[in-house]
N, CA, C and O atoms as a printed pandas DataFrame, in Angstrom:
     atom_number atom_name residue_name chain_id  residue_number  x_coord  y_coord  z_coord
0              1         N          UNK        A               1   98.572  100.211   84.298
1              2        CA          UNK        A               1   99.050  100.908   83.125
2              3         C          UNK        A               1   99.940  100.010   82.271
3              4         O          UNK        A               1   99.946  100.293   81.073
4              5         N          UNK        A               2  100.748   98.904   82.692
5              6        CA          UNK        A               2  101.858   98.187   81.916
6              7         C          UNK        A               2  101.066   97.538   81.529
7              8         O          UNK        A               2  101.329   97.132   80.396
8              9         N          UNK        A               3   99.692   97.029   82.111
9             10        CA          UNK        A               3   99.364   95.940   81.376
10            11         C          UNK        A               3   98.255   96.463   79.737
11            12         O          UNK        A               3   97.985   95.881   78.687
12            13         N          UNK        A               4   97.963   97.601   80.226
13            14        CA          UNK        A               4   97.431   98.584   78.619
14            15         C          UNK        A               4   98.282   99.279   77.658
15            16         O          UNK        A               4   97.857   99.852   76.655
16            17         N          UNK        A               5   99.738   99.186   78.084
17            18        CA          UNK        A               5  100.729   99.187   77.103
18            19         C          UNK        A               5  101.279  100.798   77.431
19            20         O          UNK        A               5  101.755  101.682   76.718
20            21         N          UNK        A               6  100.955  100.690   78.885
21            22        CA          UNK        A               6  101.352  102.354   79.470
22            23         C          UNK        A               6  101.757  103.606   78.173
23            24         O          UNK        A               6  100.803  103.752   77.408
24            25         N          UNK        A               7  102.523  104.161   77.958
25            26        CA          UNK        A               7  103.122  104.879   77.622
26            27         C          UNK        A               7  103.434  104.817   75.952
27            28         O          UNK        A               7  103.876  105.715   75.235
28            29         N          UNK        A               8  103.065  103.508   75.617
29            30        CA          UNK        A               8  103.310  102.584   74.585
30            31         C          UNK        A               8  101.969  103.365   73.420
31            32         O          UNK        A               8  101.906  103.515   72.200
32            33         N          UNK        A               9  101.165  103.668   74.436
33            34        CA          UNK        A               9   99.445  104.081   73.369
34            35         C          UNK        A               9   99.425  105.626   73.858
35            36         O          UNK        A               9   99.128  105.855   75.030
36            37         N          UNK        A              10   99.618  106.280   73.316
37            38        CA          UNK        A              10   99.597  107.665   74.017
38            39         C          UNK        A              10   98.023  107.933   73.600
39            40         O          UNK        A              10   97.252  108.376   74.451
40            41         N          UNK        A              11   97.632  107.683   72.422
41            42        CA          UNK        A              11   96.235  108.232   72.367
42            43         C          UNK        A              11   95.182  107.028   72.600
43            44         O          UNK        A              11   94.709  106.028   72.060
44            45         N          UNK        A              12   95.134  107.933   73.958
45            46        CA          UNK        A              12   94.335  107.356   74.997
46            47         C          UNK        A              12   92.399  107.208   74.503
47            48         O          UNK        A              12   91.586  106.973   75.397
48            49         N          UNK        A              13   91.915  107.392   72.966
49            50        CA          UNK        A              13   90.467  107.115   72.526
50            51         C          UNK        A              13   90.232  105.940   71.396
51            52         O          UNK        A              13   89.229  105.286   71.110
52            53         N          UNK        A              14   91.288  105.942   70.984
53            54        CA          UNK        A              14   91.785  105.117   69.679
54            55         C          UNK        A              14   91.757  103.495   70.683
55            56         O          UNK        A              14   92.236  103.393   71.812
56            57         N          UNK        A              15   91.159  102.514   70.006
57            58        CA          UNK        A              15   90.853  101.319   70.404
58            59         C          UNK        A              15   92.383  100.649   70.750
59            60         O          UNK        A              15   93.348  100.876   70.020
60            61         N          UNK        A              16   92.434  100.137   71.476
61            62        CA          UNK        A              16   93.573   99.560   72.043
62            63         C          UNK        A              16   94.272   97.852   71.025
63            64         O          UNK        A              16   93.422   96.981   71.212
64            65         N          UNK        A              17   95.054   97.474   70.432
65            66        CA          UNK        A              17   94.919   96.661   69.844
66            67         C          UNK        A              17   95.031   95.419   70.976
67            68         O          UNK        A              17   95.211   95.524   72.189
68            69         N          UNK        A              18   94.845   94.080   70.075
69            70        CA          UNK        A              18   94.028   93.227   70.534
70            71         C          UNK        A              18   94.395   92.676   71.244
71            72         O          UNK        A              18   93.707   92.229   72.162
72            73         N          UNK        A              19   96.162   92.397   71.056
73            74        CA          UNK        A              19   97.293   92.091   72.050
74            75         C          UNK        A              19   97.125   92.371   73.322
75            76         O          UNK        A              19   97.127   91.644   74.315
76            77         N          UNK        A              20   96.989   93.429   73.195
77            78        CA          UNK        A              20   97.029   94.013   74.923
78            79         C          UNK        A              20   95.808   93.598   75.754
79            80         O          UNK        A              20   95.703   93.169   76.903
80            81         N          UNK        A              21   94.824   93.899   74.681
81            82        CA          UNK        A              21   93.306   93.413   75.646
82            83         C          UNK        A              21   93.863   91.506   75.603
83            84         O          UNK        A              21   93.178   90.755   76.298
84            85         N          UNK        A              22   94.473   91.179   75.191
85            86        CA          UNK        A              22   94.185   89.640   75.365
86            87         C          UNK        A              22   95.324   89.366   76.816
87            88         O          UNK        A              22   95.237   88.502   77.689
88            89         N          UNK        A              23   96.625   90.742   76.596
89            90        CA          UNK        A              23   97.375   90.676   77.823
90            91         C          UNK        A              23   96.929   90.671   79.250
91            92         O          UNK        A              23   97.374   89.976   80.164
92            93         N          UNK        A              24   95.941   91.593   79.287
93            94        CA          UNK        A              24   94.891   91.836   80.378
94            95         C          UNK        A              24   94.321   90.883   80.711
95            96         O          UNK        A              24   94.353   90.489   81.877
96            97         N          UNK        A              25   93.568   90.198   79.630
97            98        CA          UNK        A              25   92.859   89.278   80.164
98            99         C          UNK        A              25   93.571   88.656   80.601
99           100         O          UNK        A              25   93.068   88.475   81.710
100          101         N          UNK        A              26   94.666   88.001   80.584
101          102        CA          UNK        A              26   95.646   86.645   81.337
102          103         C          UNK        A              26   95.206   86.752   82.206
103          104         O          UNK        A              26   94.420   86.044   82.836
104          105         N          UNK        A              27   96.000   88.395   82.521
105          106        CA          UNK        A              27   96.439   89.049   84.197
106          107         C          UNK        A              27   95.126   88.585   84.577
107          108         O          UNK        A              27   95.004   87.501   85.146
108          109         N          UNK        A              28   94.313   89.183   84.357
109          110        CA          UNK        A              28   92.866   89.091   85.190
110          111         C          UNK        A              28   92.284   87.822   85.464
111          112         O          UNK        A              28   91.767   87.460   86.521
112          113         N          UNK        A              29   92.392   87.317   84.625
113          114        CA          UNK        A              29   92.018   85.094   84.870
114          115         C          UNK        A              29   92.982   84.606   85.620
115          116         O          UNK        A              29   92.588   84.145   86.691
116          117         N          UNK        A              30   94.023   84.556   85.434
117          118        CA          UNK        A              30   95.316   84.533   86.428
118          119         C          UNK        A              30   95.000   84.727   88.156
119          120         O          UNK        A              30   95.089   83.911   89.074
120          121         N          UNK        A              31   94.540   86.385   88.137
121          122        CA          UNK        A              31   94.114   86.597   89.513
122          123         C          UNK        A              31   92.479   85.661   89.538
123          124         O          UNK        A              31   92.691   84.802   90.393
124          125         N          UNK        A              32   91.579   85.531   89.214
125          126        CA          UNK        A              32   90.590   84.963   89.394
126          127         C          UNK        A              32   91.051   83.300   89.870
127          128         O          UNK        A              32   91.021   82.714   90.952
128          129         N          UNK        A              33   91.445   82.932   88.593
129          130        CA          UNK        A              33   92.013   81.353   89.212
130          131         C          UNK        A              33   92.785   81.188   91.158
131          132         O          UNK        A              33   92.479   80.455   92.099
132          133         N          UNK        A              34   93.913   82.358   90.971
133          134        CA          UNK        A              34   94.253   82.005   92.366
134          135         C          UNK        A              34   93.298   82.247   93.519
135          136         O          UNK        A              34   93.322   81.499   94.496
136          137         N          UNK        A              35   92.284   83.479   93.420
137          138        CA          UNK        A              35   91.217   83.858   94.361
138          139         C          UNK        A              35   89.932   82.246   94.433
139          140         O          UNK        A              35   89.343   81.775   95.406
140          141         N          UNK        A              36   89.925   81.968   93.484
141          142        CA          UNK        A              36   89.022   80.381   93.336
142          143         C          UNK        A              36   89.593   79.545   94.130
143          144         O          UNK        A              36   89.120   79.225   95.220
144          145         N          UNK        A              37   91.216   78.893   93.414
145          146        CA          UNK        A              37   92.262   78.424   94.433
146          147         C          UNK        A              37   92.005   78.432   96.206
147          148         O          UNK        A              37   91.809   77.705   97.180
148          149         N          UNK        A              38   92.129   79.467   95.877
149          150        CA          UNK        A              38   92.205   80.072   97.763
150          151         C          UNK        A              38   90.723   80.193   98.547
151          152         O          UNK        A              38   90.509   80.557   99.703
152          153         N          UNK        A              39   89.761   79.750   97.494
153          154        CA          UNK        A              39   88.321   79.661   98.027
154          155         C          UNK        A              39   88.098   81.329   98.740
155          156         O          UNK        A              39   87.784   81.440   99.925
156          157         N          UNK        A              40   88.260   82.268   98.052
157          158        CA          UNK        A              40   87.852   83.482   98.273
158          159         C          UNK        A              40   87.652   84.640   97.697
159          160         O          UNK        A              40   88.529   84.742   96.838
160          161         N          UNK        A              41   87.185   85.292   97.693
161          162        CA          UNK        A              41   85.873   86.544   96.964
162          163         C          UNK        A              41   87.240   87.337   96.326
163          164         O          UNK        A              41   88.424   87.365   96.664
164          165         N          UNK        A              42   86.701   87.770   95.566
165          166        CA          UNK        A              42   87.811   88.632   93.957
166          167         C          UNK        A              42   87.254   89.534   93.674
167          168         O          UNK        A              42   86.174   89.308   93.128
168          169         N          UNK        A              43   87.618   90.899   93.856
169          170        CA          UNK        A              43   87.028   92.399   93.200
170          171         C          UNK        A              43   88.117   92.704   93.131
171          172         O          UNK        A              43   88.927   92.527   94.041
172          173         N          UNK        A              44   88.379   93.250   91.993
173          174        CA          UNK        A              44   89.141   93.896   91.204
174          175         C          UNK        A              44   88.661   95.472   90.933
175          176         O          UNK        A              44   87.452   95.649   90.783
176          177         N          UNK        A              45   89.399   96.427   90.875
177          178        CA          UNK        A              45   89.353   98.124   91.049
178          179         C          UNK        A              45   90.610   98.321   90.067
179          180         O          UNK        A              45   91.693   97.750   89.941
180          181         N          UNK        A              46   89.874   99.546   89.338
181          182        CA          UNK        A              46   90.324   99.762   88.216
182          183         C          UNK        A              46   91.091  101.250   89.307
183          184         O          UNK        A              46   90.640  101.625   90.389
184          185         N          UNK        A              47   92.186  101.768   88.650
185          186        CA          UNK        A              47   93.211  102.890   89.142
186          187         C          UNK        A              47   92.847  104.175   88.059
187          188         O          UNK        A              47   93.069  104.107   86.850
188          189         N          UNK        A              48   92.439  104.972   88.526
189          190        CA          UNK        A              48   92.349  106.066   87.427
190          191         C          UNK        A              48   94.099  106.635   87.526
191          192         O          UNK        A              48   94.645  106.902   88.596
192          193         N          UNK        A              49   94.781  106.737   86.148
193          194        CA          UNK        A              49   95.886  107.705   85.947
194          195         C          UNK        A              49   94.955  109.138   85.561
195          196         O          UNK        A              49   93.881  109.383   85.014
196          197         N          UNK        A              50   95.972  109.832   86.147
197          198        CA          UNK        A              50   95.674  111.068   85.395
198          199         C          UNK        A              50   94.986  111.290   84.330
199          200         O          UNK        A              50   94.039  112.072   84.403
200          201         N          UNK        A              51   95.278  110.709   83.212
201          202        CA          UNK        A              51   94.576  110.614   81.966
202          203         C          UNK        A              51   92.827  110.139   82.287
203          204         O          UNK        A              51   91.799  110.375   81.652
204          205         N          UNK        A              52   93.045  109.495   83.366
205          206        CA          UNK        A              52   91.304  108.627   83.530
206          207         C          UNK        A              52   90.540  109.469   84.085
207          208         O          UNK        A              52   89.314  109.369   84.046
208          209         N          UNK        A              53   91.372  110.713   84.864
209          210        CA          UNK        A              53   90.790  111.809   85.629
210          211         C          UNK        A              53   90.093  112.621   85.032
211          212         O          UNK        A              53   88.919  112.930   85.236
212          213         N          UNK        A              54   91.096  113.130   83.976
213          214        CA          UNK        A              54   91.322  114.337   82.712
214          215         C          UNK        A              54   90.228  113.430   81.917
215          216         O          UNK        A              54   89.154  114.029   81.857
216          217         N          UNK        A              55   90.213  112.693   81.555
217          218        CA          UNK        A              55   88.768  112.083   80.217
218          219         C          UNK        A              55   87.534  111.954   81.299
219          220         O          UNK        A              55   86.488  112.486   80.926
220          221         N          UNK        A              56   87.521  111.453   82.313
221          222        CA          UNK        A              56   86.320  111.142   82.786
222          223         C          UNK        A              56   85.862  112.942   83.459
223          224         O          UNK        A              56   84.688  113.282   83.612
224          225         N          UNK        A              57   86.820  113.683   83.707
225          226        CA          UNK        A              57   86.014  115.119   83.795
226          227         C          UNK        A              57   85.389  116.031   82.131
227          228         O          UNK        A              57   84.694  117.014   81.875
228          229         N          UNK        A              58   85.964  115.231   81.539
229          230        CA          UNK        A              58   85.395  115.320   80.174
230          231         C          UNK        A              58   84.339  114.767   79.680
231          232         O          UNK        A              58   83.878  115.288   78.664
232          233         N          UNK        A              59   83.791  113.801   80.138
233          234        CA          UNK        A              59   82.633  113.133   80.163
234          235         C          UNK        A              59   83.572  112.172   79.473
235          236         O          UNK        A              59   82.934  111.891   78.459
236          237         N          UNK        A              60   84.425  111.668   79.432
237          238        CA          UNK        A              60   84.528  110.177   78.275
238          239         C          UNK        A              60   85.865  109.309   78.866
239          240         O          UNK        A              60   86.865  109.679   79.482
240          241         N          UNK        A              61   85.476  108.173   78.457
241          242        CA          UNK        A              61   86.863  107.173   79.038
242          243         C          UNK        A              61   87.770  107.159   78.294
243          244         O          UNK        A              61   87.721  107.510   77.115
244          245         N          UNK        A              62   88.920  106.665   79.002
245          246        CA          UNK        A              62   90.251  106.302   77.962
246          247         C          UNK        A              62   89.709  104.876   77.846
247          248         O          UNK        A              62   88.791  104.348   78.475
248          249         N          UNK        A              63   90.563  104.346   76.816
249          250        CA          UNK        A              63   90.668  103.166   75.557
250          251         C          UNK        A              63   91.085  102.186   77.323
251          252         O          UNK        A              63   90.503  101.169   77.701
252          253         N          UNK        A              64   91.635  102.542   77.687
253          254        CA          UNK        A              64   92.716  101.347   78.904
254          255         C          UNK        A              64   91.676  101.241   79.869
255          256         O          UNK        A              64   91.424  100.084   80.204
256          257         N          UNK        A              65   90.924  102.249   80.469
257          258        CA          UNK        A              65   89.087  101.607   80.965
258          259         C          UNK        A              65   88.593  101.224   80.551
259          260         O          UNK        A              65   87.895  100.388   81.126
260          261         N          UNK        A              66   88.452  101.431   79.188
261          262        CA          UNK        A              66   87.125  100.172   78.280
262          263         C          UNK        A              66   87.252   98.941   77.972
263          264         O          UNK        A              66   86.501   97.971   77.882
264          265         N          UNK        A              67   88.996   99.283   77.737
265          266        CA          UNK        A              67   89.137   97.592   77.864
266          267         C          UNK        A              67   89.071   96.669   79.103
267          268         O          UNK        A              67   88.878   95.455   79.041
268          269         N          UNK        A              68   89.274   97.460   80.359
269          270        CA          UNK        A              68   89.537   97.029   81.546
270          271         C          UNK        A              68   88.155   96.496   81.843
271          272         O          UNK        A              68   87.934   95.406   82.371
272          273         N          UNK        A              69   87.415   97.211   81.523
273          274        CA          UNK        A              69   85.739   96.883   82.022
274          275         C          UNK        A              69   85.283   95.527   81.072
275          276         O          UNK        A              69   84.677   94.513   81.418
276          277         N          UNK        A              70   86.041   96.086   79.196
277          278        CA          UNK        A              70   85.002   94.615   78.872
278          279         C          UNK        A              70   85.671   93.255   79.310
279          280         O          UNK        A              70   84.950   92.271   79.479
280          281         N          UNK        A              71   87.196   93.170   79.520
281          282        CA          UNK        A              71   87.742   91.964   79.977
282          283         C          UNK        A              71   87.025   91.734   81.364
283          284         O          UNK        A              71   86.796   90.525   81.368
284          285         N          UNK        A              72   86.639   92.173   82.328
285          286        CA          UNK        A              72   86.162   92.228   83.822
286          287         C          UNK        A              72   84.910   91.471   83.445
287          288         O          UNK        A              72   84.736   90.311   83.818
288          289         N          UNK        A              73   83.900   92.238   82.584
289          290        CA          UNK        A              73   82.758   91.733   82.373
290          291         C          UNK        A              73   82.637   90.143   81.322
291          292         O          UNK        A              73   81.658   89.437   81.080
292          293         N          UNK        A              74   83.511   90.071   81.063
293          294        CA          UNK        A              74   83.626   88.666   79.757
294          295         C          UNK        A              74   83.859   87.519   80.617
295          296         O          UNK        A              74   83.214   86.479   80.483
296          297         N          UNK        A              75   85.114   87.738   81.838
297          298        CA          UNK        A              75   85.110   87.071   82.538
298          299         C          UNK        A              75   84.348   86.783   83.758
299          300         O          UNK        A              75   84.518   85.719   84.353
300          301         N          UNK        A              76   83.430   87.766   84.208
301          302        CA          UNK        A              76   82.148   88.103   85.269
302          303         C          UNK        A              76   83.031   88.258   86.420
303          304         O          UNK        A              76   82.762   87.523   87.371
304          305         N          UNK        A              77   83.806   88.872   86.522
305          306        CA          UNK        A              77   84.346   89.859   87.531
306          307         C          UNK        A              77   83.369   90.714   88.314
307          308         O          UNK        A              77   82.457   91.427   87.897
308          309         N          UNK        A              78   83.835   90.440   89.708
309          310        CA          UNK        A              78   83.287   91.750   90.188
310          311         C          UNK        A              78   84.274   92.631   90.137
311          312         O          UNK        A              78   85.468   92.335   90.110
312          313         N          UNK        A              79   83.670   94.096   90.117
313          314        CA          UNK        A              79   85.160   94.916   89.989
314          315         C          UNK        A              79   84.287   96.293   90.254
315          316         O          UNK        A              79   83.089   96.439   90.498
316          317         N          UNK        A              80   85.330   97.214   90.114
317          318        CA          UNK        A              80   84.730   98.853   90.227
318          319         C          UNK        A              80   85.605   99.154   89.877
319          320         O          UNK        A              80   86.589   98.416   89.862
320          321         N          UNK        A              81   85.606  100.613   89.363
321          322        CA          UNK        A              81   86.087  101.735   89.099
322          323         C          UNK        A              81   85.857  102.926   90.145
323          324         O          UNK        A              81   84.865  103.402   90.697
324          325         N          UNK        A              82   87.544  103.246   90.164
325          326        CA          UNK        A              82   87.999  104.264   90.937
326          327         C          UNK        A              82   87.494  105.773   90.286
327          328         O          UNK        A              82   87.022  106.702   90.940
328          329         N          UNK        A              83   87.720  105.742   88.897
329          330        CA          UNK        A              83   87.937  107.059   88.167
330          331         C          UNK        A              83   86.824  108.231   88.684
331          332         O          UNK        A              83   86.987  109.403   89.023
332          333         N          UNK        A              84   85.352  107.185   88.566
333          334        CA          UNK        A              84   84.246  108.493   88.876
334          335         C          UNK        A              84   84.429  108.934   90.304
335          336         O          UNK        A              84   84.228  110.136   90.475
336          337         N          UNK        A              85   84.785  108.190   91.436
337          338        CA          UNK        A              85   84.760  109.071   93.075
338          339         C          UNK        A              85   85.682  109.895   92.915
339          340         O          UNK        A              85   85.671  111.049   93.341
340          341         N          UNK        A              86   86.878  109.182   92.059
341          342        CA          UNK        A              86   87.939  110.420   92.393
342          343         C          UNK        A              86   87.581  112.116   91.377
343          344         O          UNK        A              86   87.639  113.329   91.579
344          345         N          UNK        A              87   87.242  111.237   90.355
345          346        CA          UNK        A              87   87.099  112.786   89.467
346          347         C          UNK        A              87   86.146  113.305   89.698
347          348         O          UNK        A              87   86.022  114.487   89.375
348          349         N          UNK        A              88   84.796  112.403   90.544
349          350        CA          UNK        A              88   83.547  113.679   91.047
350          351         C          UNK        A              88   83.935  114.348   92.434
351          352         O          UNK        A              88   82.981  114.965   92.908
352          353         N          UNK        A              89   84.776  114.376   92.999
353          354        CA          UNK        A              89   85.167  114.556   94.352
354          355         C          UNK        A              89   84.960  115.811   94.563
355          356         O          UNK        A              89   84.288  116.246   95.498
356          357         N          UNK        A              90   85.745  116.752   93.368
357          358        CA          UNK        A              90   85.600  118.074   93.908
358          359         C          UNK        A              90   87.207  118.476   94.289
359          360         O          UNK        A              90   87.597  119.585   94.656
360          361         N          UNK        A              91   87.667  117.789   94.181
361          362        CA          UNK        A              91   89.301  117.696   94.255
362          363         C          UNK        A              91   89.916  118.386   92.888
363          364         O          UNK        A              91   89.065  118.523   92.008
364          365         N          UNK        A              92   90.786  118.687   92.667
365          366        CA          UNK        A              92   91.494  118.948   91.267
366          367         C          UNK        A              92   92.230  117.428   91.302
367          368         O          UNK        A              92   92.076  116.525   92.123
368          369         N          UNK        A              93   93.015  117.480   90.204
369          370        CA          UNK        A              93   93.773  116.919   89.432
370          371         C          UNK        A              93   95.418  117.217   90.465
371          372         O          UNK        A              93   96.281  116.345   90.566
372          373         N          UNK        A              94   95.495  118.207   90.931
373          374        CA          UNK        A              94   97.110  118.584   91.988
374          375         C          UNK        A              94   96.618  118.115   93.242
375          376         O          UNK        A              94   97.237  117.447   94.071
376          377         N          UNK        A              95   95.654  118.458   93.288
377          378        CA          UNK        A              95   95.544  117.746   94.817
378          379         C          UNK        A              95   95.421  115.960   95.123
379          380         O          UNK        A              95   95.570  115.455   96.235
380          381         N          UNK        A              96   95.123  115.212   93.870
381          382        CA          UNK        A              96   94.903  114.118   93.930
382          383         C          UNK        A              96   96.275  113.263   92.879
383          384         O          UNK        A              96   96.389  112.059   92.645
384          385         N          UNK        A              97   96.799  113.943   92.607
385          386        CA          UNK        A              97   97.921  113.278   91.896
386          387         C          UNK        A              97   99.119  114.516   91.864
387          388         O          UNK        A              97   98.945  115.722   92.041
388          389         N          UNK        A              98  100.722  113.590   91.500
389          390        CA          UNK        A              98  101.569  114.228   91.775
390          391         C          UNK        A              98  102.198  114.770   90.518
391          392         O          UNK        A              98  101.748  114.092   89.594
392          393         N          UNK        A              99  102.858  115.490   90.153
393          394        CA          UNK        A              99  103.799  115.602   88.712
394          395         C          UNK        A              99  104.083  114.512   88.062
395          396         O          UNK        A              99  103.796  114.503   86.865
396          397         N          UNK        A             100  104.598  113.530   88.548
397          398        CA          UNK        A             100  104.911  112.135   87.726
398          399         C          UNK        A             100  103.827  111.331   87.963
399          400         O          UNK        A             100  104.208  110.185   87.722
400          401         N          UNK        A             101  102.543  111.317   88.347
401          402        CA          UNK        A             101  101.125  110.760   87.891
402          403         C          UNK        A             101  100.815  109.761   89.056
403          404         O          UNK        A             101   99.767  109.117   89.099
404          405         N          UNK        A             102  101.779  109.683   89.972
405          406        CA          UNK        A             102  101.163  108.897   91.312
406          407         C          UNK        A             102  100.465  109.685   92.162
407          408         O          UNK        A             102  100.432  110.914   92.226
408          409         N          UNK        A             103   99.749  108.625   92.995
409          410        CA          UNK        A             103   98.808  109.207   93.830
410          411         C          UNK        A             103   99.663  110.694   94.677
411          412         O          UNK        A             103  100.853  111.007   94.648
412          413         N          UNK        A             104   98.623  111.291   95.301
413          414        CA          UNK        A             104   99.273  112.012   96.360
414          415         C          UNK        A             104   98.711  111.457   97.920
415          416         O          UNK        A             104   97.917  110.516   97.922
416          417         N          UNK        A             105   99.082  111.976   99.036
417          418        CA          UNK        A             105   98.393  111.107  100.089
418          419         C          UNK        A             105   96.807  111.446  100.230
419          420         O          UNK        A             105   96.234  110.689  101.014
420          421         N          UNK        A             106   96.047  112.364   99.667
421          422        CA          UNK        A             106   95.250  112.709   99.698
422          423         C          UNK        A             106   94.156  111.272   99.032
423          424         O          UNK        A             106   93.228  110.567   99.428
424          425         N          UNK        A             107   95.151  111.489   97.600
425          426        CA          UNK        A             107   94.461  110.656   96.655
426          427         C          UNK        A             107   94.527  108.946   96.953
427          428         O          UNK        A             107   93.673  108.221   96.444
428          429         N          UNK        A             108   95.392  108.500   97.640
429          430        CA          UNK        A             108   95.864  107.634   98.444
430          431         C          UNK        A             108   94.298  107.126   99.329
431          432         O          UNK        A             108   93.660  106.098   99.101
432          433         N          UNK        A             109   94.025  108.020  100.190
433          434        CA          UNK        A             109   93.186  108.399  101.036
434          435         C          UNK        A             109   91.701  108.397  100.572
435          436         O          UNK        A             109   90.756  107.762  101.039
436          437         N          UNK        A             110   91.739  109.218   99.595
437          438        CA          UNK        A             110   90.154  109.111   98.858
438          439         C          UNK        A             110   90.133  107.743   98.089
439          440         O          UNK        A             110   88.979  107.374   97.871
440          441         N          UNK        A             111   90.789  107.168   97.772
441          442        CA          UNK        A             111   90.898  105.638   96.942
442          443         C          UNK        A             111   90.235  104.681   98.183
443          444         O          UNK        A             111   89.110  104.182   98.217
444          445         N          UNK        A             112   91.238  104.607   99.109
445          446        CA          UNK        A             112   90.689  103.504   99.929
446          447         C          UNK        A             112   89.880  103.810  100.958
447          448         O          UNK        A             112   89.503  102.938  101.741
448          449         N          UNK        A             113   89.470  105.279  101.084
449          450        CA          UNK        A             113   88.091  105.449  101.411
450          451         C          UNK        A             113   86.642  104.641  100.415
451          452         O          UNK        A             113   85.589  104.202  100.877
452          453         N          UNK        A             114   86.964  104.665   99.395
453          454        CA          UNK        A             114   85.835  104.235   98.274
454          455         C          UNK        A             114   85.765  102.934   98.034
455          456         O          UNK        A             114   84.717  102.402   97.668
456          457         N          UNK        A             115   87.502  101.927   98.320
457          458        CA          UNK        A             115   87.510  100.857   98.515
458          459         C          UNK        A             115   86.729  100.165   99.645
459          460         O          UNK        A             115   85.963   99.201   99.661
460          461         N          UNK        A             116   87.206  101.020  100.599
461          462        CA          UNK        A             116   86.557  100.496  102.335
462          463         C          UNK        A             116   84.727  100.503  101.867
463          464         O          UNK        A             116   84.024   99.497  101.960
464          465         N          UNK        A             117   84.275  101.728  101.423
465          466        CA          UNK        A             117   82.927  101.945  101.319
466          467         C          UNK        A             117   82.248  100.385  100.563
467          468         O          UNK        A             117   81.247   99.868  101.060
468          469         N          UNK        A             118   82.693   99.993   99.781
469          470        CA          UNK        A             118   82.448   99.081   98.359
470          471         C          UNK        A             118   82.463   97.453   99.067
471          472         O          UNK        A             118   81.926   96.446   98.606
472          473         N          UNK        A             119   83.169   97.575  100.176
473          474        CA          UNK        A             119   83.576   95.787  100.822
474          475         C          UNK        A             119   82.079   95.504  101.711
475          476         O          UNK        A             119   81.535   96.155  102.604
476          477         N          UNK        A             120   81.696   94.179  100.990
477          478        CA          UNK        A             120   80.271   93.798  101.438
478          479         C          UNK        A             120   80.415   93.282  102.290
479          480         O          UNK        A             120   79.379   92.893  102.828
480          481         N          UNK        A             121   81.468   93.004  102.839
481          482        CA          UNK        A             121   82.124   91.804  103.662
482          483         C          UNK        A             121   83.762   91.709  104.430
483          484         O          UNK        A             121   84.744   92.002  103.749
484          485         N          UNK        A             122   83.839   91.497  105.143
485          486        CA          UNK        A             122   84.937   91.824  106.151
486          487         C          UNK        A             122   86.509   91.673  105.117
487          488         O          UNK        A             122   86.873   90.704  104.450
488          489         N          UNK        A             123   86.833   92.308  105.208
489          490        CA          UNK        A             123   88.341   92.538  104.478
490          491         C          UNK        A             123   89.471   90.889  104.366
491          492         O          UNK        A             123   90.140   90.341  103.490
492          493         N          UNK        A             124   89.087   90.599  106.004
493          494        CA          UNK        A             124   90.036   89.095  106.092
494          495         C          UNK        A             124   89.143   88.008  105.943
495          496         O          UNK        A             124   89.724   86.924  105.885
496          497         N          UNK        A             125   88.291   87.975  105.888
497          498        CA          UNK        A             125   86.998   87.143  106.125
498          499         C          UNK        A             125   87.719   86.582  104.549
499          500         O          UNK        A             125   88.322   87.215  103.683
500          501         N          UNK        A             126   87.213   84.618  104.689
501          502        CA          UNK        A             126   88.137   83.798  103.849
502          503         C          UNK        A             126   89.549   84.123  102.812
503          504         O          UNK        A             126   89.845   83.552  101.762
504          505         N          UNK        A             127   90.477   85.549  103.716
505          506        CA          UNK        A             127   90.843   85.773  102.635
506          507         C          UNK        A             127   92.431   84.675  103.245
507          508         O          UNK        A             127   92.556   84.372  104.432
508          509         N          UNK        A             128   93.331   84.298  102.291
509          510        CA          UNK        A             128   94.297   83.403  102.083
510          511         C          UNK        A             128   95.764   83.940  103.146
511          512         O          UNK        A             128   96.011   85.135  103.308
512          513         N          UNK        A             129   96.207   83.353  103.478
513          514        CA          UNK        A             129   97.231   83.831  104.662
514          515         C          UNK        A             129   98.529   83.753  103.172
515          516         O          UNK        A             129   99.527   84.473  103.210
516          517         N          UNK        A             130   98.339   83.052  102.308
517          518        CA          UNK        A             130   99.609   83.351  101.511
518          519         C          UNK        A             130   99.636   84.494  100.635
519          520         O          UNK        A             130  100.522   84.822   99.845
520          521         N          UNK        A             131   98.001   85.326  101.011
521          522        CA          UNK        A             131   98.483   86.348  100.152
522          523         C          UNK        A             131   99.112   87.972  100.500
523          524         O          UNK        A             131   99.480   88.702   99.579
């Protein structure tokens, strides 16, 4: 969220300006370079907030997924998105998040269930002892 200008863009359909998508990208080349560095595999997972819950049960994304996806894809990221398991789950919105928009343990739970599902390949397998 800090790095899409959290709180900063409230309307979450309106294109994100360019700043921020170029902020993202750092972050995201940043992590790619050190995963190269460290000679090991990089997927990146996008976090649905509330808002990603609430639009994607609407049928539509927020502005802070679209950008997340085209920086992922520009740079050929592997990556996924959280938003559709959690918002097709069948869960509400209270059961998977709290009043102030963090997970709940549930939602905690269904995340890295979908993470675990998604790993082609052993979790430690070449991954870096400094990280």
């Amino acid at each position: 969220s800090q790095a899409f200008g959290g709180a900063a863009f409230p309307d979450l359909y309106q294109p994100l300006p360019a700043k921020v998508i170029k902020q993202t990208n750092v972050y995201l080349r940043h992590l790619q370079r050190l995963a190269n560095a460290h000679h090991t595999r990089l997927k990146v997972y996008y976090t649905p907030s509330k808002e990603d819950f609430l639009a994607c049960k609407s049928g539509r994304k927020t502005n802070r997924q679209q950008a997340f996806e085209l920086v992922a894809r520009q740079l050929g990221l592997e990556y996924a998105l959280l938003t559709d398991p959690l918002a097709c789950s069948g869960y509400s919105l209270q059961d998977l998040y709290l009043a102030d928009g963090h997970w709940t343990p549930l939602g905690h739970a269904l995340a890295a269930s979908v993470v675990r599902s998604n790993w082609k390949f052993s979790p430690t397998e070449g991954m870096a002892s400094s990280w």
